[in-house]
N, C-alpha and C positions, 0 to 999 in steps of 0.2 A: 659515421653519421650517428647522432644519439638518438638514442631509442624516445616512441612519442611518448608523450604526457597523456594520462588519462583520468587524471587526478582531478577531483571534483567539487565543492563546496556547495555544501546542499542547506540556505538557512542558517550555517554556523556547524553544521558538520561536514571534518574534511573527511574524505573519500578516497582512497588510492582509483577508485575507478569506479563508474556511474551504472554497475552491478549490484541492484540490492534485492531482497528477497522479501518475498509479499508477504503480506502476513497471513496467517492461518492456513498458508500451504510450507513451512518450512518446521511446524511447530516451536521448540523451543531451542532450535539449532541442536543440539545433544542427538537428533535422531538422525541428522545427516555427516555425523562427525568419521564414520568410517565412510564417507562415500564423495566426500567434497574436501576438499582444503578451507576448510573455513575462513584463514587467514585470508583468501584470496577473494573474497568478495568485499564492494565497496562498502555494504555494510547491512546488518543481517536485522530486521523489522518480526519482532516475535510475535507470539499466537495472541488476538486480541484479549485483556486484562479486563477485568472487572476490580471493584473492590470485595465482594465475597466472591465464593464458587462459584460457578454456575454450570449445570448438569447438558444443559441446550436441549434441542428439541429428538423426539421418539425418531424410532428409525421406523421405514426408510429415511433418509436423509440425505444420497448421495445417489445421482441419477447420471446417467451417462450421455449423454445426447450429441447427433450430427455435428462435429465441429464444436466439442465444447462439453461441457458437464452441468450441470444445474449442485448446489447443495443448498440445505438447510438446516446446515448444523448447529445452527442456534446458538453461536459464539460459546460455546463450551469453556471453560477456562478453568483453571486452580484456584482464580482469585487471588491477589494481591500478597497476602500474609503470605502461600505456599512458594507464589513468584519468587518475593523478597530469600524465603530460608533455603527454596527447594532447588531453584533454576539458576539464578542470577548468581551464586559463585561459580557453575562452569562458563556464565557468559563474560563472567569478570575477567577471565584466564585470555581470553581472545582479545588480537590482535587488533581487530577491528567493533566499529563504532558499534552498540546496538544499543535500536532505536524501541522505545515501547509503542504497542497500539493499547490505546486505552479505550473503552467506554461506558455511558452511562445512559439512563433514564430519565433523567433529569440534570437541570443543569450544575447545580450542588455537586452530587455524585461526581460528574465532568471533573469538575473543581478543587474537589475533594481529593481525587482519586491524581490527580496532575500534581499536588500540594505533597503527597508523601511520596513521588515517586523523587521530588525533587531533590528529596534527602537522604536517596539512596546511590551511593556508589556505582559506578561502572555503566550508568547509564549517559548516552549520546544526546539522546533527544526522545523526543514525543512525537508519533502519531494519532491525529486525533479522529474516532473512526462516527462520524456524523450522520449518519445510516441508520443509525437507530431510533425507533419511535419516542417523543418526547411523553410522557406519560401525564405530564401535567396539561399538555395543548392539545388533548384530545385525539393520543396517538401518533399524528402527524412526524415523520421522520424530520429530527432537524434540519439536515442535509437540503431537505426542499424546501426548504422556504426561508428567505432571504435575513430575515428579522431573528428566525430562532437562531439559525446559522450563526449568527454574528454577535447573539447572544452566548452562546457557550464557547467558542473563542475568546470573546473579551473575556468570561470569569476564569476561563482556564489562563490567560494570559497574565492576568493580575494575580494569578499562583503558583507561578512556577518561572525561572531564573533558562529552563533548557530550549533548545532551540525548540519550535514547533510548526510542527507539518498536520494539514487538516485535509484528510481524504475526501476527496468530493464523488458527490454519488449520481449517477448518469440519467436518474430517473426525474428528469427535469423538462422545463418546457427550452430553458435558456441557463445552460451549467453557466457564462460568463457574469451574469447578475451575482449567482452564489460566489462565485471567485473573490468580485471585485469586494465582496461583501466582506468575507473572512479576512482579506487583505488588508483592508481599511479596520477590523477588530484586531491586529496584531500577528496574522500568522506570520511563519517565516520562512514556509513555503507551502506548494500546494501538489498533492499526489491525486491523480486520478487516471482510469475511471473504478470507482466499486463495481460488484455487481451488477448485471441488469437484471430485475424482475423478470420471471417468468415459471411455467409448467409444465407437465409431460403427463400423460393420460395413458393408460392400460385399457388398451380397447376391449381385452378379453373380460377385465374385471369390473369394467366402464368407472376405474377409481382410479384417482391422482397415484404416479409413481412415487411422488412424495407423501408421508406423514403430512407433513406440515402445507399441503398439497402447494404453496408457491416457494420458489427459492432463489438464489442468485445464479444466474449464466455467467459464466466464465471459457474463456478458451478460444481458439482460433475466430469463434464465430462473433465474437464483439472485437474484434481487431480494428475493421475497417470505423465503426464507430468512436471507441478509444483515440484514434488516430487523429479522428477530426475534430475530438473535442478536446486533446491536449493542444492542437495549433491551435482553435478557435481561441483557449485559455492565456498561452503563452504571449497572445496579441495583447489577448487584455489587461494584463498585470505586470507586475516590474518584479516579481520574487520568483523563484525558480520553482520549475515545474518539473514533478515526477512522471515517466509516463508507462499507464498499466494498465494491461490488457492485451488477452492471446500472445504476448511473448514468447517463441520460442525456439530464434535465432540470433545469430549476430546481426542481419540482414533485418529480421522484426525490429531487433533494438536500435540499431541506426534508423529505421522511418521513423523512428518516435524521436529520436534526436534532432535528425534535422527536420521535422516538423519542429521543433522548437524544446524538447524536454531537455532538459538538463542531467535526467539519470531515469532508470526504468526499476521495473519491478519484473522479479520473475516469479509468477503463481502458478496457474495448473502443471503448465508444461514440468515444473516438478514431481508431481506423478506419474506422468511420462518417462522419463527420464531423471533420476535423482543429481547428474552429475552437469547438467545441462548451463546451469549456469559458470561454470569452469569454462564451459566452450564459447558461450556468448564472451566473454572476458577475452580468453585466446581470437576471436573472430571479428572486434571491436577493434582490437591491435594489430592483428594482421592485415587491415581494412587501413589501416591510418599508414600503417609500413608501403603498403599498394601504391597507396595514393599521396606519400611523401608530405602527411600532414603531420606539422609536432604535436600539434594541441587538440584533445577534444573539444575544445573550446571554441575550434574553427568549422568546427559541423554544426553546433549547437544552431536550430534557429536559422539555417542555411538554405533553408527550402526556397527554390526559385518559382514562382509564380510568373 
């Protein structure tokens, strides 16, 4: 009997398997190279990119909470130049696709920063990280609102040749308006959920655990939410969906399948465990051996209502 298929097309990037790693919990892949088979993930999503440095936000930064962690690390990064000399010859060496997360402040920046990555070698594709306050519309994070959204899509679109994926962010009244949005400016698929807002208080100090006192929740305890807002999404659009959040099984990564996702993200559960996603891979496969299924493609979107 031949062994299943778990190979995957995400947008125009192929996949040996619908295992990919979140961004800004894997860093630049180099720090988990004695501790994971790199080759072996369907394809490895690096620490969010700016066009200059960026320092990120004072510590504290990194809170630990019930089911989850909060950070606010303030997208830290090299910056683009360092990317391009520093990182991206050991990503070039690997096996498998890697995808950049980019961001920006404006929509230029966006555009800008999608424009030169497209003339760099070894790169799969783009993610595009929408979360971020737009600086010209009075702060407001593009990701929420339907018009900015669709606005730095389209110019990232009309600059660059690579597939692209636009991470959608949960802090919405209705994620499927932002979906249908970006889909209609050109994405080529859609990854969600970011972060949810939120904060942790120091009773003793009566002062936020965080510096930057709000941060992103991450981790088992936005599961159930991630969950329903990749099916709510996957209903509503025709381009494939990533799904992320609290990941951190084979068993987490099949509800998000057959909810409808087409490949997942592995984030905190990385701190946890570094090698974890080798085992969601081996537990994906042995799941489909179980159940004498050839194709991932026959879970996808399977969900019986």
């Amino acid at each position: 009997m031949p062994e299943p298929s778990l190979a995957v097309n995400i947008g125009g990037v192929r996949m040996a398997n619908p295992v990919m790693t979140a961004s800004g919990t894997f860093g630049y892949a180099a720090e988990f190279e004695n501790l994971v088979d790199l080759n072996r993930l369907g394809a490895i999503i690096v620490k969010g990119l700016s066009l200059a440095p960026t320092k990120g936000n004072p510590p504290p930064r990194i809170v630990e909470t019930p089911c989850g962690m909060l950070n606010a690390i303030g997208l830290e990064n090299v910056g683009l130049d360092a990317f391009a000399a520093d990182k991206l010859p050991f990503l070039r060496k690997l096996a498998v696709p890697v995808i950049v997360n980019l961001y920006g402040h404006t929509v230029e920046a966006y555009a800008q920063l999608a424009e030169r990555l497209d003339d760099l070698e070894g790169i799969a594709g783009i993610e595009l990280n929408i979360s971020c306050p737009n600086v010209r519309q009075g702060g407001v994070a593009f990701g929420v609102d339907a018009r900015a959204a669709e606005q730095v899509v389209t110019a990232v679109r009309g600059r660059t040749r690579l597939p692209l994926i636009v991470k959608l962010s949960p802090n919405v009244t209705d994620i499927t308006v932002i979906a249908r949005s970006v889909e209609a400016a050109g994405a080529d698929a859609l990854s969600l959920i970011n972060t949810i807002t939120g904060m942790a208080v120091d009773v003793e100090t009566r002062r936020p655990k965080l510096a930057n006192v709000t941060g992103g929740l991450s981790g088992p305890a936005i599961k159930p939410v991630a969950l329903r807002m990749v099916w709510q999404v996957a209903r509503a659009v025709r381009i494939p969906v990533i799904g992320i959040g609290g990941i951190g099984s084979a068993e987490d990564a099949l509800e998000f399948i057959i909810a409808g996702a087409s490949a997942v993200q592995i984030g905190t559960a990385n701190f946890v465990d570094p090698a974890v996603t080798m085992e969601i891979v081996d537990g994906i496969h042995a799941f489909l051996n179980r159940h004498h299924i050839d194709t991932i493609h026959e879970l996808i979107g399977s969900l019986r209502t």
